[in-house]
C-alpha positions as CSV (number, residue, x, y, z in Angstrom):
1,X,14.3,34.1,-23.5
2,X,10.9,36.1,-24.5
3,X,9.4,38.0,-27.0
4,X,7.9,41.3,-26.5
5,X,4.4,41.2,-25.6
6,X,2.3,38.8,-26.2
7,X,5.3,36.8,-24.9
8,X,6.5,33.9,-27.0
9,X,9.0,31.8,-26.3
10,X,12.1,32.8,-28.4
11,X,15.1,30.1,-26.7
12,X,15.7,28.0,-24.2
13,X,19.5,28.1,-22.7
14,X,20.4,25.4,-20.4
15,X,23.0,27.0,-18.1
16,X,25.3,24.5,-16.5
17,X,28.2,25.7,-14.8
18,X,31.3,24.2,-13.2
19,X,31.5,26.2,-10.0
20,X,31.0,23.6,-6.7
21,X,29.5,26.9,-4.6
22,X,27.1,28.1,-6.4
23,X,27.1,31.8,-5.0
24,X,26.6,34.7,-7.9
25,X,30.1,35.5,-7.1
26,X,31.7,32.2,-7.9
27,X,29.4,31.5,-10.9
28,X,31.1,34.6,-12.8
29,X,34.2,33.4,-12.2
30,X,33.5,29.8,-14.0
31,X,35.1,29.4,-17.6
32,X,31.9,28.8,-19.4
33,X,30.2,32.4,-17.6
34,X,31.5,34.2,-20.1
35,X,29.8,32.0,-23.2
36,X,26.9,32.3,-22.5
37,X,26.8,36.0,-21.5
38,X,27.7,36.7,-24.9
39,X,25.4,34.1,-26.3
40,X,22.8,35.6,-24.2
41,X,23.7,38.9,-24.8
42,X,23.8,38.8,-28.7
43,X,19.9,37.8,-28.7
44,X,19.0,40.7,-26.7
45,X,17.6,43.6,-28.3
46,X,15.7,46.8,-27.4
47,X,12.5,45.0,-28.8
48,X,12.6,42.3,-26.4
C-alpha cells in the first residue's frame, strides 16, 4: 500500500490464498478473502 504523493511505501501484504483456480471469482470465495479485505480495508483512508 502507498502514501499520498510523493508515494512512500506504507505496507507490504503478502496475499496467499487457498483457491486451486485462481479466477477473481473463486479467490472471493476462499476463507482467508475476507481477512485481508478488512485488513486491507482498515488502512485505507481518504488521504491515501
Amino acid at each position: 500500500m502507498l502514501t499520498k504523493r510523493p508515494a512512500t511505501i506504507k505496507s507490504i501484504h503478502d496475499i496467499k490464498l487457498s483457491c486451486e483456480n485462481r479466477t477473481p471469482l473463486s479467490s472471493r470465495e476462499a476463507p482467508e478473502f475476507r481477512e485481508y479485505f478488512n485488513k486491507i480495508w482498515k488502512e485505507l483512508d481518504i488521504y491515501v
